[in-house]
Backbone as JSON, one array per atom type, in Angstrom:
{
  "sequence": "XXXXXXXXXXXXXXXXXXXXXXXXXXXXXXXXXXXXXXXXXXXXXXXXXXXXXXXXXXXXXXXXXXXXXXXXXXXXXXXXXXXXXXXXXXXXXXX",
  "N": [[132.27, 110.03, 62.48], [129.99, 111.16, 65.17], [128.95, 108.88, 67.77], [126.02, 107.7, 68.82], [123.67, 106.66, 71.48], [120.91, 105.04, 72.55], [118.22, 104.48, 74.05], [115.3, 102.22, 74.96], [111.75, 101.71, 76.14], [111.65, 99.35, 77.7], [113.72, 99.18, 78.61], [116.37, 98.61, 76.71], [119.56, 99.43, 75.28], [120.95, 100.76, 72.99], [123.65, 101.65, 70.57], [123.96, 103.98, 67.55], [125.58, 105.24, 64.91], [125.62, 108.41, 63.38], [125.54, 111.2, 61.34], [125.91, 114.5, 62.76], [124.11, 116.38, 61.58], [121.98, 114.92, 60.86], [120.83, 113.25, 63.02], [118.5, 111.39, 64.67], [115.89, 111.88, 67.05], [114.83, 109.86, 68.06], [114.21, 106.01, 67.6], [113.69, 103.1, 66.26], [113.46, 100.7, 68.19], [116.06, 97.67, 68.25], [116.32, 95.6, 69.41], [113.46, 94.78, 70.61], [111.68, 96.38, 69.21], [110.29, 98.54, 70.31], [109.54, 102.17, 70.44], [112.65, 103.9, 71.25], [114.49, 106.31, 72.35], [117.0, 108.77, 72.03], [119.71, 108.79, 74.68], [121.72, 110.83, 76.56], [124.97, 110.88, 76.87], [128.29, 110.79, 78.41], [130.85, 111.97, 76.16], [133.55, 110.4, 74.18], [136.43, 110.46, 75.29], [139.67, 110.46, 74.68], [142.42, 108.31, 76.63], [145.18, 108.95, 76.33], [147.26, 112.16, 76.48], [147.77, 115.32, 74.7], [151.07, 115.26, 74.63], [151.71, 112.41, 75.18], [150.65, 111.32, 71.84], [152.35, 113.28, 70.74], [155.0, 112.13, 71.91], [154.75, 108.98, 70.63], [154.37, 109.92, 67.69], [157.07, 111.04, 67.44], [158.59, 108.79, 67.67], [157.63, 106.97, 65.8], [158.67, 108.48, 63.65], [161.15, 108.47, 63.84], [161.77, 105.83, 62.32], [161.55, 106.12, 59.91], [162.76, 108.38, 59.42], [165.89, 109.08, 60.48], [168.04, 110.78, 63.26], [170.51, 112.01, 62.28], [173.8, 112.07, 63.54], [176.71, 114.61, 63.68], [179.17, 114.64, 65.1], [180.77, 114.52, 68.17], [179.0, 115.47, 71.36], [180.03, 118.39, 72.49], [182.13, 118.64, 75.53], [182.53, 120.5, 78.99], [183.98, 123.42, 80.14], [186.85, 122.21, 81.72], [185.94, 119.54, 82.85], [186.83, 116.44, 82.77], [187.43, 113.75, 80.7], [185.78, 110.74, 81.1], [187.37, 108.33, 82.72], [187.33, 104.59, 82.89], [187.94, 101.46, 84.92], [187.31, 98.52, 84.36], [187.99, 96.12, 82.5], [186.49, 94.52, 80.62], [185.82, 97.05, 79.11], [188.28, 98.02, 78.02], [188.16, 97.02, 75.17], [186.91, 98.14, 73.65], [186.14, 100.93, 71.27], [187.98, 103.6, 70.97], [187.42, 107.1, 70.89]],
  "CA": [[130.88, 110.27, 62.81], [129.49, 110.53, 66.54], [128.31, 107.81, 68.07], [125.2, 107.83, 69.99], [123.25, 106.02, 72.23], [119.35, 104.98, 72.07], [117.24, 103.46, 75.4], [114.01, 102.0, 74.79], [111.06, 102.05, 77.54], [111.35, 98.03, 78.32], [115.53, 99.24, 78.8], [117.86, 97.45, 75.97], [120.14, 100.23, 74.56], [121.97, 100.65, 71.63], [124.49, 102.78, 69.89], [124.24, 104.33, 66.23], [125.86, 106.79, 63.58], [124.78, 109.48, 62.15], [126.46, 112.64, 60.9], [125.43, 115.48, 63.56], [122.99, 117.12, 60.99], [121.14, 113.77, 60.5], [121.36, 112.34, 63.75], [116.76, 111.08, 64.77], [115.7, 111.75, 68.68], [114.01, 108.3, 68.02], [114.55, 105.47, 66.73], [112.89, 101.67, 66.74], [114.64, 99.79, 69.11], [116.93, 96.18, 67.6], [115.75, 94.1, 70.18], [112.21, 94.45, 70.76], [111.13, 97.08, 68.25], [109.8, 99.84, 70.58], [110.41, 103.29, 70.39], [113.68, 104.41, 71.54], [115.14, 107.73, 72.73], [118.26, 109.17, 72.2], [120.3, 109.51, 75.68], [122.85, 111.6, 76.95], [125.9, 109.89, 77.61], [129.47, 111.06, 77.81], [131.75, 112.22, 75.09], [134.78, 109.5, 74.52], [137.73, 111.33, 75.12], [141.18, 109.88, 74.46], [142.97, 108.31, 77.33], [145.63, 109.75, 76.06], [147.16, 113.17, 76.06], [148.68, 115.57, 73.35], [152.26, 114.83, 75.32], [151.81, 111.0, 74.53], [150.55, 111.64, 71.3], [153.28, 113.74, 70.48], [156.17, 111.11, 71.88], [154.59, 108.08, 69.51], [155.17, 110.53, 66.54], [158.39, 111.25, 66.92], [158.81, 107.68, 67.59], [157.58, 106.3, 64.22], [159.56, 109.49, 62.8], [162.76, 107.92, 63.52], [161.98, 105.17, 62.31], [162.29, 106.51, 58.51], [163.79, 110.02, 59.36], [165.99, 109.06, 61.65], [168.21, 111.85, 63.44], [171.88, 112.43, 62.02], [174.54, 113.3, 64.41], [178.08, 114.75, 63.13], [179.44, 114.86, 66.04], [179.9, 114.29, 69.26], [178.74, 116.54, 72.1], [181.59, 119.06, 73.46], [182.32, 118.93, 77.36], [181.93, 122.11, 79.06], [185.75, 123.28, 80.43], [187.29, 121.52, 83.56], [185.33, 118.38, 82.61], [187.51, 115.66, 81.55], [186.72, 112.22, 79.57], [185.51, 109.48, 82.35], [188.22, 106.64, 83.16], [186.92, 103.21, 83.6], [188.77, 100.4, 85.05], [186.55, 97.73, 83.73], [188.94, 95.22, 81.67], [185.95, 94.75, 79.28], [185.98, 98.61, 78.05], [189.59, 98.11, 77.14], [188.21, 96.3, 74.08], [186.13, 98.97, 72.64], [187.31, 101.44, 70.46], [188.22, 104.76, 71.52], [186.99, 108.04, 69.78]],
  "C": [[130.66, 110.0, 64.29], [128.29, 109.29, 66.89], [127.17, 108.48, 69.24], [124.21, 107.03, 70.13], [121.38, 105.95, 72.89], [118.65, 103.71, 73.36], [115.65, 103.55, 75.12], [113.21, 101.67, 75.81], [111.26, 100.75, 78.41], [112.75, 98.21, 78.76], [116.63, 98.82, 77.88], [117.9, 99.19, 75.84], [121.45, 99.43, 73.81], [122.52, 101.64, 71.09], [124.45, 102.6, 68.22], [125.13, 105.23, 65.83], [125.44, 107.15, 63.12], [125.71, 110.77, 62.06], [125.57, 113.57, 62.13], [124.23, 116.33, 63.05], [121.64, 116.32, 61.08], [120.68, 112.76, 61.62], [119.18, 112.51, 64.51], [116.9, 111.64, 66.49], [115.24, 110.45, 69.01], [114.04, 107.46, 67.12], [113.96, 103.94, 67.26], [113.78, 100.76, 67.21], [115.19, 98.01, 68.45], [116.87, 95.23, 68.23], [114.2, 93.77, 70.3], [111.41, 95.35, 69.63], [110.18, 98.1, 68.93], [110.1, 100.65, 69.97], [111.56, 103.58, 70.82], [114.49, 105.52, 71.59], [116.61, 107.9, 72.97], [118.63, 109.82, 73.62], [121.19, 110.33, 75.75], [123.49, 111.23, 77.59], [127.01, 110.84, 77.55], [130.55, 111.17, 76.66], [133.01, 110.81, 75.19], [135.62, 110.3, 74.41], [139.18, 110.49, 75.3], [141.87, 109.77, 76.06], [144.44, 109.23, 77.42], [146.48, 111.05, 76.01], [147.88, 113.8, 75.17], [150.38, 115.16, 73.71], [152.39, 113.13, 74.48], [151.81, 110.94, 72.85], [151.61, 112.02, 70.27], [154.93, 113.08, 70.73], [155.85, 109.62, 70.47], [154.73, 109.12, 68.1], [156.02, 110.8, 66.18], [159.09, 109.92, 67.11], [158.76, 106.79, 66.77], [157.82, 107.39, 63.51], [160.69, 109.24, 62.26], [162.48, 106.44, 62.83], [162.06, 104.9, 60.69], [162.73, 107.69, 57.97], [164.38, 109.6, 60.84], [167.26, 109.94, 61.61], [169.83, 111.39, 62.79], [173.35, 113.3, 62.89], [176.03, 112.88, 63.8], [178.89, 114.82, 63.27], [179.81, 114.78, 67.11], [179.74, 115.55, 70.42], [180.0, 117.02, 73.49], [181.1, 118.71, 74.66], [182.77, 119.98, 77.66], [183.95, 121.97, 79.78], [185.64, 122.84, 82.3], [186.31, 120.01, 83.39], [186.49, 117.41, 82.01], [186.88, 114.16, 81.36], [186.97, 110.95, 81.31], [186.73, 108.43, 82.78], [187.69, 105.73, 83.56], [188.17, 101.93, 83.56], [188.45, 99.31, 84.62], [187.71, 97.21, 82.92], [188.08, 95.38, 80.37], [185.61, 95.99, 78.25], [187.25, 98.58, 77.53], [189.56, 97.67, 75.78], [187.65, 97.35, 73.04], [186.55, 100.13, 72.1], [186.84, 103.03, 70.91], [187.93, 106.25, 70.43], [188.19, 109.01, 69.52]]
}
């Protein structure tokens, strides 16, 4: 439901709900009990964008579909497998 936003003549404002069909131009103000007029404020729009959005979904995707690889990924030709001198890679196990 949109929210919207209600200034009364002495100044307090306040925000209600209402469905868009149902939604008063006036309404008795919660602090002093004037009248109160619906303003025109800005829309909230999502910091956000569909990009972000779209990374946190596939982010709690994997996390009970997570991806399956069968494989590992060829090297293109004239490429060959890295050499490290590192002592501590000598421990780890070789594919």
């Amino acid at each position: 439901m949109p929210n919207y936003r209600y200034t009364c003549a002495e100044g307090c404002q306040f925000d209600a709900l209402f469905s868009m069909s149902e939604v008063p131009a006036q309404l008795d103000c919660r602090s002093c009990g004037a009248s109160a007029r619906r303003t025109i404020t800005a829309p909230f729009l999502s910091a956000a964008g569909s990009s972000a959005y779209g990374l946190m979904d596939r982010a709690a995707a994997t996390a009970h579909e997570p991806a399956v690889v069968s494989n590992l990924p060829s090297r293109g030709p004239g490429q060959a497998t890295p050499v490290t001198r590192n002592p501590l890679h000598a421990k780890l196990p070789r594919p």
